[in-house]
C-alpha positions as CSV (number, residue, x, y, z in Angstrom):
1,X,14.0,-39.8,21.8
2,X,13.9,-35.5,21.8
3,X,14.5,-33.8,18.6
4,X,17.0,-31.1,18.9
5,X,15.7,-27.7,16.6
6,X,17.6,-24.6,15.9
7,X,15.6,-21.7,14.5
8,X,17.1,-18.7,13.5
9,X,15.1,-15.2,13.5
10,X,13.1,-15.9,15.6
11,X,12.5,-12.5,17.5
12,X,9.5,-11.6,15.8
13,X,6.9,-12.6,13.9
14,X,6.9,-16.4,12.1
15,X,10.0,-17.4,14.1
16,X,8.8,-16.6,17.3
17,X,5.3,-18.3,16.7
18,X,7.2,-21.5,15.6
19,X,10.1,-21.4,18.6
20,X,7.2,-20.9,21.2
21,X,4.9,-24.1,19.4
22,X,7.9,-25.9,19.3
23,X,9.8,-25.5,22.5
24,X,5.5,-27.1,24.2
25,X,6.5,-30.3,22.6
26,X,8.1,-32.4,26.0
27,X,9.8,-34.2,22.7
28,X,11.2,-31.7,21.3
29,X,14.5,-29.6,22.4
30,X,14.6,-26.1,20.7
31,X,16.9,-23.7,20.4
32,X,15.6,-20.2,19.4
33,X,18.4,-17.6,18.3
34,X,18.6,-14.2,16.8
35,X,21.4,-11.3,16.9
36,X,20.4,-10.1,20.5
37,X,19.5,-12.5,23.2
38,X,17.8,-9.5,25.3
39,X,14.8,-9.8,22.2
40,X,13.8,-13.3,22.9
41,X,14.0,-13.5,26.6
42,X,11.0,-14.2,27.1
43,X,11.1,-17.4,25.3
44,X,12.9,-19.0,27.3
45,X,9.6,-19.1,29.6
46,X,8.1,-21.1,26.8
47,X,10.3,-24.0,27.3
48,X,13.3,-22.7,24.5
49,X,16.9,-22.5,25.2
50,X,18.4,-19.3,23.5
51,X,21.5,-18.1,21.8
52,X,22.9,-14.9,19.7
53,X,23.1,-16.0,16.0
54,X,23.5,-13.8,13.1
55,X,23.8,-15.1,10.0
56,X,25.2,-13.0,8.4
57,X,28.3,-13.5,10.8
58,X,30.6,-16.3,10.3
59,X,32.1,-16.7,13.8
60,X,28.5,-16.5,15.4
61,X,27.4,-19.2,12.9
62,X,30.0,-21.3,13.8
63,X,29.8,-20.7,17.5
64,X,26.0,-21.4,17.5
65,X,26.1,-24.6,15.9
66,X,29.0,-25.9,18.0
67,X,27.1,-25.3,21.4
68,X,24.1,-27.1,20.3
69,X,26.5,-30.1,18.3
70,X,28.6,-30.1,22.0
71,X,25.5,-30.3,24.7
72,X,23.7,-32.6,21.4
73,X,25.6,-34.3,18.9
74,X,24.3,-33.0,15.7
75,X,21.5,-30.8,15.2
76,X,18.2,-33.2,14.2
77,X,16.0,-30.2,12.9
78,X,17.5,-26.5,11.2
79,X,14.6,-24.1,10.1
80,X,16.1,-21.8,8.5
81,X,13.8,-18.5,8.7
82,X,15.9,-15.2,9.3
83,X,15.2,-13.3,6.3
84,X,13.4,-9.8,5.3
85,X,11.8,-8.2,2.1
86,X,13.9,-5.2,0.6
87,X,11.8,-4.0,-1.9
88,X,11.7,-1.0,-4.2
89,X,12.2,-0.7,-8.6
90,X,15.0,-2.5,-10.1
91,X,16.6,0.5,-11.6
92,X,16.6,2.4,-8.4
93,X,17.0,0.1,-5.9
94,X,20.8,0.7,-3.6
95,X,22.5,-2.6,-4.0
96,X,24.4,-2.2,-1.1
97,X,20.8,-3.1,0.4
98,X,20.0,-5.1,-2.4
99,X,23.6,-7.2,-1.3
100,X,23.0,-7.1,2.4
101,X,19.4,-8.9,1.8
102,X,21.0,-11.6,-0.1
103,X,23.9,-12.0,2.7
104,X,20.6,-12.8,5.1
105,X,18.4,-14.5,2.6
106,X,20.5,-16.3,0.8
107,X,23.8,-16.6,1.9
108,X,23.2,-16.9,5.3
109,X,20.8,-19.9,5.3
110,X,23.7,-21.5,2.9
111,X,26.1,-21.5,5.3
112,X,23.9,-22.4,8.2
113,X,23.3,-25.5,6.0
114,X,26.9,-26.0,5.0
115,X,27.5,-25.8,8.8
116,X,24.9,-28.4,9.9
117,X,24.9,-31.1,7.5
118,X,28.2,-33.3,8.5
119,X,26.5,-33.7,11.7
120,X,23.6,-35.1,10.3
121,X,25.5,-37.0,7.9
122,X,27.3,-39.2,10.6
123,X,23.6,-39.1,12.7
124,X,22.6,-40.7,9.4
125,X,19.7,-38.2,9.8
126,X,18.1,-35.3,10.0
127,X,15.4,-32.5,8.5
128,X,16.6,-29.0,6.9
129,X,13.3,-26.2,6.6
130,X,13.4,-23.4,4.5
131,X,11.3,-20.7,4.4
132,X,10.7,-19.2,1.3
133,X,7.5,-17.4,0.3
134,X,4.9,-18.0,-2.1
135,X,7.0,-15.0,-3.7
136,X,9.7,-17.8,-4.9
137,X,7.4,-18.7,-7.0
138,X,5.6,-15.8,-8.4
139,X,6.7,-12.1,-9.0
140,X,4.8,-8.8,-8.3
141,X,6.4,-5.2,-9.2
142,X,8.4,-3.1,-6.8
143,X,9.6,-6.5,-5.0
144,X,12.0,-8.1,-7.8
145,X,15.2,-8.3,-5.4
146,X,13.5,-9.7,-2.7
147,X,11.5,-12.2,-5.2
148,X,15.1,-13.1,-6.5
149,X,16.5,-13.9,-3.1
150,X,13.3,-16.3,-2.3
151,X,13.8,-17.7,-6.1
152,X,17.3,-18.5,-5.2
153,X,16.1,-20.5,-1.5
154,X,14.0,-22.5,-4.1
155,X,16.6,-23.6,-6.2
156,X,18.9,-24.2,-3.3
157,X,16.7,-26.6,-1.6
158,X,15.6,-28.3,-4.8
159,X,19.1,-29.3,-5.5
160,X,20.2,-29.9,-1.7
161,X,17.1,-32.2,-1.0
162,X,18.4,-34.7,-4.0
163,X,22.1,-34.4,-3.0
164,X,21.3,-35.3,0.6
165,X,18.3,-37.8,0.9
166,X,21.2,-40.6,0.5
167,X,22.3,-39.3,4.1
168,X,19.2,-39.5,5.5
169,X,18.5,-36.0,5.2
170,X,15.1,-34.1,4.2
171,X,14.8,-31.0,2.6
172,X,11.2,-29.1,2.7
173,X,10.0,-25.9,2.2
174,X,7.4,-23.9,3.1
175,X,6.0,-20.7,1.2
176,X,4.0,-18.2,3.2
177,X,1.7,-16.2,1.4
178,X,1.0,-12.6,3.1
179,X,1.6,-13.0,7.1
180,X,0.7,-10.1,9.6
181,X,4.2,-10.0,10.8
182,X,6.5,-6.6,11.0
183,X,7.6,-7.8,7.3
184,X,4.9,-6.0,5.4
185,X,6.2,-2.9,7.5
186,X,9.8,-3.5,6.9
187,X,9.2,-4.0,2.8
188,X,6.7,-0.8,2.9
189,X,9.9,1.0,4.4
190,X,12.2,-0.3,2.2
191,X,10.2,0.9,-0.7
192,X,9.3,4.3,0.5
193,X,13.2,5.1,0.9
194,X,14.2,2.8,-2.0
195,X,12.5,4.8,-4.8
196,X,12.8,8.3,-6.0
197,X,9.4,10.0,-5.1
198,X,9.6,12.1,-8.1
199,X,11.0,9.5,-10.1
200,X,9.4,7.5,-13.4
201,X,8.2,4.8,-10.6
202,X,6.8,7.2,-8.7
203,X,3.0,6.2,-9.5
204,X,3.8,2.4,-9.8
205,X,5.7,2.3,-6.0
206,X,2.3,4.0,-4.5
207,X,0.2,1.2,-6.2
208,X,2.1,-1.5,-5.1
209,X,2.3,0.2,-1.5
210,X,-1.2,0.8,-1.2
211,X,-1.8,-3.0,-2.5
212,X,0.4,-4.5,-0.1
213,X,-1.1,-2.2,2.8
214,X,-5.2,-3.7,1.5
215,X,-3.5,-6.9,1.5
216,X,-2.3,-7.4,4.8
217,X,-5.1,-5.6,6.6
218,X,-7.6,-8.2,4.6
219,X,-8.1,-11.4,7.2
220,X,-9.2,-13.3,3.9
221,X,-6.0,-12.7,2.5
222,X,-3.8,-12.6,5.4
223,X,-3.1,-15.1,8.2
224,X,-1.3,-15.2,10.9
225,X,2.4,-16.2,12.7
226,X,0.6,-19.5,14.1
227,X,-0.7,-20.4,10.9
228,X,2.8,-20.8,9.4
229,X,3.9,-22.2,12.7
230,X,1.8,-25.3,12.4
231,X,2.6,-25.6,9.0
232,X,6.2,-26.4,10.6
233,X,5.3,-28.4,12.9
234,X,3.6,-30.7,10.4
235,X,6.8,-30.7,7.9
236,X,9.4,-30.9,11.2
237,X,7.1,-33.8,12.0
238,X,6.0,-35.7,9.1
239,X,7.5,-39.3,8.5
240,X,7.7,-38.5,4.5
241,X,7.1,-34.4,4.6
242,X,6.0,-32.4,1.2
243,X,8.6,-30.7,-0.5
244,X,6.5,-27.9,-0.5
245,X,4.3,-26.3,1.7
246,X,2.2,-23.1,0.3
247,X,0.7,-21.4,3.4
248,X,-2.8,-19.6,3.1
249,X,-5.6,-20.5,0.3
250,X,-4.8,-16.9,-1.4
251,X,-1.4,-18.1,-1.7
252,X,-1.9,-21.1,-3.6
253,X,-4.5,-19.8,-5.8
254,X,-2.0,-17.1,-7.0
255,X,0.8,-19.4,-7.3
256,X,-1.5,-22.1,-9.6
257,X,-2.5,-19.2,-11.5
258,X,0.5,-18.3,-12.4
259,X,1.5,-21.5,-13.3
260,X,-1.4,-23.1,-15.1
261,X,-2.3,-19.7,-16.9
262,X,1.4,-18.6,-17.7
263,X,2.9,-15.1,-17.6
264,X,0.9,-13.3,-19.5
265,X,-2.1,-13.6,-17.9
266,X,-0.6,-13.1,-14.5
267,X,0.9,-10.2,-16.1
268,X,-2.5,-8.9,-16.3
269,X,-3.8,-10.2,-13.4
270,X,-0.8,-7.9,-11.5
271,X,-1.7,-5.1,-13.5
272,X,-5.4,-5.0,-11.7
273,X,-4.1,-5.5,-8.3
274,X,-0.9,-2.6,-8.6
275,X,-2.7,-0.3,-11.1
């Protein structure tokens, strides 16, 4: 029996890494998506079958499901993995940007969800994967919209994953920690242009720039697209996956700090690393 997948984002970085893993399996039918076709051409040499999908686009959504539901049925696997970091202070952030990250974040995966499940209701299966980031579970300065938007896929699946397992239906997520991907370039951007360089943040935004720069040049703290793509494969795979899935070992050290030494202490622990 072949296992239908629909990706989403997957022109770059941890999308592409899984969609190419994936679409090797002779079990496994995958269809790899993002808003221009012309970006993942080349995946169709690695076995995937593509369409546009922007999730932030209704009709697209809609469209995109319906082609793989006509040629399939119902859609066995969804990763949900379009998403990118805006980051910059709370009081100075645009919200228009801080909006437009949540439509993509947030919203977006929602109603990629919404649109996949009655499918995979009447299958009387099927396997929904978030990805979220060890940052829905922990909060460093300069990135608390983005944080929000990854808190908010964790409470999503939490709830979805015990309103559907009487369908048949996992939820799982997995949480990167840093990942040499374009995102530590897009949330560098978004911070430089997000902040007021002669503003009160001024000293704090070039801490946390020049941390998150030492972080994802460091191979001890960093990993890689494929690492997280295997991670997949194991919770697409698994008879009875995790819920969770923290990717990297600096990952779930910082996560269990925060949560076996409390706030304060990670409070201090951030004030070290973005001093």
């Amino acid at each position: 029996m072949t296992t239908t997948v629909l990706i989403t984002g997957t022109s770059s970085g941890i999308g592409r890494a899984t969609a190419r893993r994936l679409a090797g399996r002779p079990d496994f039918i995958v269809y790899a998506t993002a808003r221009k076709v012309d970006a993942i051409a080349d995946l169709a040499d690695a076995g995937a079958r593509l369409l546009p999908l922007d999730v932030t686009d209704e009709e697209s959504m809609r469209a995109a499901v319906a082609t793989v539901e006509a040629a399939h049925g119902h859609i066995d696997v969804l990763i949900n993995n379009a998403g990118y970091g805006e980051y910059g202070p709370i009081e100075e952030a645009s919200m228009d940007r801080v909006r437009a990250q949540f439509e993509t974040n947030v919203f977006g995966l929602s109603r990629l969800t919404q649109l996949v499940l009655p499918g995979m209701r009447r299958a009387g299966r099927g396997r929904i994967v978030n990805i979220s980031s060890m940052g829905g579970r922990l909060v460093f300065p300069g990135g608390g919209y983005y944080h929000a938007s990854k808190y908010a896929v964790e409470a999503i699946s939490d709830a979805l994953r015990q309103e559907v397992r009487p369908f048949g239906v996992d939820v799982v997520l997995v949480e990167p920690g840093l990942i040499r991907t374009g995102f530590g370039t897009v949330a560098a951007e978004s911070l430089g242009s997000g902040a007021d360089p002669n503003g009160p943040y001024r000293k704090m935004t070039a801490a946390v720039d020049a941390a998150m720069a030492r972080g994802y040049a460091d191979p001890k703290l960093a990993a890689t697209p494929d690492t997280v793509a295997r991670v997949i494969e194991r919770a697409v795979t698994a008879r009875r996956p995790r819920t969770r899935y923290l990717v990297t070992a600096a990952a779930w050290a910082m996560v269990h700090t925060r949560r076996l030494f409390g706030a304060r202490v990670f409070d201090a622990v951030a004030r070290l690393q973005f001093r």
